[in-house]
C-alpha positions in Angstrom: -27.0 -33.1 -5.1 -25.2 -34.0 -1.8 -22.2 -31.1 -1.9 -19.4 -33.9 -1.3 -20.8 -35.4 -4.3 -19.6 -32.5 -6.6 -16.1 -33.6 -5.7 -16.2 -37.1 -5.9 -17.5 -36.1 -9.9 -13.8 -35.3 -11.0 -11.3 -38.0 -11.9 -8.9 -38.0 -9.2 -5.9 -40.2 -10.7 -3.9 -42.8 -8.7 0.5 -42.2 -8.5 -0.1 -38.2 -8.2 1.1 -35.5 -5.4 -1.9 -33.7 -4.5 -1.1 -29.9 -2.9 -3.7 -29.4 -0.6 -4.2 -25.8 0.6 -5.8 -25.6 4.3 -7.1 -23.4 6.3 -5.0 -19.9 7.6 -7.1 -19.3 10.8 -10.8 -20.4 9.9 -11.8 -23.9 9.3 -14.5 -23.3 7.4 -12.1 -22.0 4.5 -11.2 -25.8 3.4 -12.2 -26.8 0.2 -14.9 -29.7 -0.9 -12.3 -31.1 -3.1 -9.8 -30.7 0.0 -11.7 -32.9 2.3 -12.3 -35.4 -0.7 -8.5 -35.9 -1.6 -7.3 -35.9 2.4 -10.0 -38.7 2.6 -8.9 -40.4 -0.8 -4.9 -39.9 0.2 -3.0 -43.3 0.6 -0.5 -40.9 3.1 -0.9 -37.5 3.5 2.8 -36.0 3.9 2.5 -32.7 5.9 4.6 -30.1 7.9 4.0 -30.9 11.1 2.4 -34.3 12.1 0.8 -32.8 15.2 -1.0 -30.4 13.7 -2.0 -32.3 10.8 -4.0 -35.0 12.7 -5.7 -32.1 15.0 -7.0 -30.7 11.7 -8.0 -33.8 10.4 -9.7 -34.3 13.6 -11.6 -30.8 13.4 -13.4 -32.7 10.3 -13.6 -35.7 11.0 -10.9 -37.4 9.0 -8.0 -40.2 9.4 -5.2 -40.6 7.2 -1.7 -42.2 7.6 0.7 -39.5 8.2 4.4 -38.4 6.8 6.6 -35.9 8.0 8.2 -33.4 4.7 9.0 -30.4 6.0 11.8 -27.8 5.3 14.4 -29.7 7.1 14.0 -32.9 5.8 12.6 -32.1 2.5 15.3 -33.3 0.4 15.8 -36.9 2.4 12.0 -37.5 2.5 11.1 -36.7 -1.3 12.9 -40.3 -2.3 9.7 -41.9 0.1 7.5 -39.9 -1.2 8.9 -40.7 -5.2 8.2 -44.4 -4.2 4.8 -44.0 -3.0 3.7 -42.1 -6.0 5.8 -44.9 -8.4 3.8 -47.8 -6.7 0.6 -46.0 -7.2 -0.1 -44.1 -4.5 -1.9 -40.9 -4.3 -0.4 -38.5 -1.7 -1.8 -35.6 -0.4 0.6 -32.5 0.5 -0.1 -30.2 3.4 1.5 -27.3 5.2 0.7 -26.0 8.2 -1.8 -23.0 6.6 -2.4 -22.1 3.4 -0.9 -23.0 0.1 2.2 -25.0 0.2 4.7 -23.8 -2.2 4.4 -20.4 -1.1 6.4 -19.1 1.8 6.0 -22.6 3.1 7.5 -25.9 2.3 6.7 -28.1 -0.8 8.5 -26.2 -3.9 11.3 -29.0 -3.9 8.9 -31.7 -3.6 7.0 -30.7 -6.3 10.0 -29.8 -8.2 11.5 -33.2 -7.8 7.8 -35.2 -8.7 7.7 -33.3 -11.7 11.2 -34.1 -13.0 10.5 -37.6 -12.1 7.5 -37.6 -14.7 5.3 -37.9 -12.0 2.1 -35.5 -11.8 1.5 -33.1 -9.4 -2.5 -31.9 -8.4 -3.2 -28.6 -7.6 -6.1 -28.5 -4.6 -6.4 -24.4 -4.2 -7.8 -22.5 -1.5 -6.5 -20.5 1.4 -3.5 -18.0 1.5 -3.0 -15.4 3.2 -0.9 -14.2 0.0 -4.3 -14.0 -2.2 -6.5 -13.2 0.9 -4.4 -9.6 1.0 -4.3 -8.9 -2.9 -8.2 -9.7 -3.0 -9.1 -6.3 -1.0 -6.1 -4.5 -1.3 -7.7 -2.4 -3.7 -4.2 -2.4 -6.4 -6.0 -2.0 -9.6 -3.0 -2.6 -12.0 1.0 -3.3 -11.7 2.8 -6.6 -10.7 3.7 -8.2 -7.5 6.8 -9.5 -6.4 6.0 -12.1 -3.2 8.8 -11.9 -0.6 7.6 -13.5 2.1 9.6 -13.7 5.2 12.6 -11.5 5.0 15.5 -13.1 6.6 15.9 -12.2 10.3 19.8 -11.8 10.7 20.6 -7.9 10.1 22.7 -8.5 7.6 21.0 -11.1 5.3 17.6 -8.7 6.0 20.3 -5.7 4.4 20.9 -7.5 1.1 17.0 -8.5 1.3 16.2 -4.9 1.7 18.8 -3.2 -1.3 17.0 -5.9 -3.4 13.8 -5.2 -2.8 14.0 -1.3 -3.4 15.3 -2.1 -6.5 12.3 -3.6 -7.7 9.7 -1.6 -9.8 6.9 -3.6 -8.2 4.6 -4.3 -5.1 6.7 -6.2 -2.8 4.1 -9.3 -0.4 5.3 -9.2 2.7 5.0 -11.8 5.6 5.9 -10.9 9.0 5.6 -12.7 12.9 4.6 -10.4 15.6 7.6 -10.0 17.3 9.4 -8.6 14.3 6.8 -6.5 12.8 8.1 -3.3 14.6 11.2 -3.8 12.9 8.8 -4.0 9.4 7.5 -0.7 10.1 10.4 1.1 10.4 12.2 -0.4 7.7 9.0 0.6 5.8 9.1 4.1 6.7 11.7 4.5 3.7 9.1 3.9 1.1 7.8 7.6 2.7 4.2 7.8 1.2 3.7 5.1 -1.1 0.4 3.2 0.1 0.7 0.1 2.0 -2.0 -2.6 2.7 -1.7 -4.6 6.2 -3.9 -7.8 6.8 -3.3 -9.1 10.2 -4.9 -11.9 11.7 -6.3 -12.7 8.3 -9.7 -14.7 8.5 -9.4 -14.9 11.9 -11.5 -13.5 15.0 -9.6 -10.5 15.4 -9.0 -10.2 11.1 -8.1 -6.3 10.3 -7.2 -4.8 7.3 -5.9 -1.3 6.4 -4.6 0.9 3.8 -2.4 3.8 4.4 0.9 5.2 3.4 4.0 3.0 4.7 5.2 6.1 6.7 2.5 5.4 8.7 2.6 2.1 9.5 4.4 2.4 13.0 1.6 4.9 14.0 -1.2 2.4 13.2 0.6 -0.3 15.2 0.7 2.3 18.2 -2.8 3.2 18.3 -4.1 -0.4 19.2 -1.8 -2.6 21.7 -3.6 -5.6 20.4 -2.1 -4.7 16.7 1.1 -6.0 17.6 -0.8 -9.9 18.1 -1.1 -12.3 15.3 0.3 -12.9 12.0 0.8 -10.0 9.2 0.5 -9.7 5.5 1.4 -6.6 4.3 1.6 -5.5 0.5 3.5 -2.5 -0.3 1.5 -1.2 -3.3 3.4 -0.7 -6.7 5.5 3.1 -7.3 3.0 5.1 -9.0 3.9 5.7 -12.8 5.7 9.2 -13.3 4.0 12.0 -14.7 4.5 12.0 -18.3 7.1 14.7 -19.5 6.4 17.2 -21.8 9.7 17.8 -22.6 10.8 13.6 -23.2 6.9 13.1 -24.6 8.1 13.5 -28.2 11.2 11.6 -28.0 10.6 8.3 -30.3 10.3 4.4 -28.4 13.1 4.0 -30.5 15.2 6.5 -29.1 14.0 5.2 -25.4 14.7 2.0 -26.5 18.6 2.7 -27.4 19.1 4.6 -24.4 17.9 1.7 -22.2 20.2 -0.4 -23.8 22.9 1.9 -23.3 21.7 2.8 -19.8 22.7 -0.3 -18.7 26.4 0.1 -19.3 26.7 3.7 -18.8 25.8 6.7 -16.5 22.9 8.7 -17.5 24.9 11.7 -18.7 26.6 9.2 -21.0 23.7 6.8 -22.4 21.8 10.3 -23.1 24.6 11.8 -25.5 25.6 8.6 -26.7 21.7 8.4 -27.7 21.5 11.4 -29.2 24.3 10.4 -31.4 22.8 7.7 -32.5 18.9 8.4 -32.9 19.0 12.3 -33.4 16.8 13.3 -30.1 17.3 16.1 -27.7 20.3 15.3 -25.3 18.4 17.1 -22.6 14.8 15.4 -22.9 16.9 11.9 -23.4 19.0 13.1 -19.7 15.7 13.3 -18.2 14.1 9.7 -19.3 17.3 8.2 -18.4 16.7 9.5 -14.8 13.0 8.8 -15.0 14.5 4.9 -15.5 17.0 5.1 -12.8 16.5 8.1 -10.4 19.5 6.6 -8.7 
């Protein structure tokens, strides 16, 4: 069976937003069912014109072309809402990987949906699920943050949110700020870090290592400071259970979260006692085990 063919076997209905995900460095990385919608599309609506017809080029593909990007999002969805009402299927396209994440597309997608209009996934590249894939993190969730804002003080507010989190925290980063990356990683001491750089690329490299570290991997190789990062900060590793909080009841863990929430540790943990008839002391320590701040 021709390989195109396999594509064209699925129903591919007319008055739908297709999300195309495209390439992140190597063109071979597009999708059959990629090249069939961009080929099927009545417009494809992109990022950036320019390099949308240069990668419809690279395969050999024409389409009628529309400008959505982050700046004209809002204004442009109307357009697209009338294309897709008179029939029209319209592909979506970023300028790499999977619109919708760290890139342009949620609102228009948002906005189709609440139109009762359908929206078409087309997977395929991201750098996002390129660095999870062979990060080696066997368990825990993942909070994406994408770019952190550049401004010192929005990146501050970024920052106290992020260390609050109980998760890994996906990281995108440009070259000329990835110094400023490191260092800010530093803080997370030895927790273990995964960096892609230059993902599917020529020059693709991938390590593991703690995040105090990160700044001395960038130093060893000049060339490390080129090309495009993904970095996943690996979830906190689970304390070591407690022999002295082991026996106290979910119950009693329970309550004291609750209480936790309102109080200071000291406080939740008598206050819990009170109520559920565990050791004060053993119920201090979970509290701090929930929030060593």
């Amino acid at each position: 069976m021709p390989l195109m063919d396999v594509a064209q076997g699925q129903h591919y209905p007319a008055g739908a937003l297709y999300v195309v995900a495209t390439p992140i460095g190597n063109l071979a990385d597009i999708t059959l069912r990629a090249l069939h919608v961009l080929q099927l599309a009545d417009v494809v609506a992109c990022e950036d014109t320019r390099h949308t017809a240069r990668l419809l080029q690279a395969y050999g593909l024409r389409a009628p072309l529309l400008a959505v990007h982050e700046h004209n999002e809002a204004r442009m969805t109307d357009a697209v809402l009338a294309r897709l009402r008179a029939g029209q299927r319209v592909a979506y396209v970023s300028d790499a990987g999977t619109p919708g994440i760290s890139d342009p597309g949620a609102r228009l997608c948002a906005a189709v949906q609440r139109a009762g209009l359908r929206t078409v996934p087309i997977p395929g590249a991201s750098s996002v699920t390129a660095l999870l894939s062979v990060a080696g993190m066997t368990a825990g969730p993942v909070t994406i943050v994408g770019f952190l804002p550049p401004r010192a003080a929005a990146r501050q507010r970024a920052w106290q949110r992020c260390s609050a989190l109980n998760t890994g925290l996906l990281l995108l980063e440009a070259p000329h700020r990835i110094d400023t990356l490191a260092r800010e990683l530093a803080t997370f001491g030895t927790r273990p870090l995964t960096v892609g750089r230059e993902l599917t690329k020529q020059f693709e490299e991938v390590a593991t290592l703690p995040c105090a570290a990160f700044a001395a991997w960038l130093d060893a190789e000049p060339q490390r400071r080129r090309g495009e990062f993904a970095v996943l900060v690996h979830p906190p590793a689970a304390p070591a259970p407690d022999a002295n909080t082991a026996a106290v009841s979910p119950e009693a863990l329970r309550v004291l979260a609750l209480l936790r929430a309102e109080l200071p540790a000291s406080s939740a943990a008598r206050l819990a006692s009170a109520i559920t008839g565990a050791p004060r002391d053993a119920l201090y320590r979970a509290a701090l085990a929930q929030d060593p701040s």
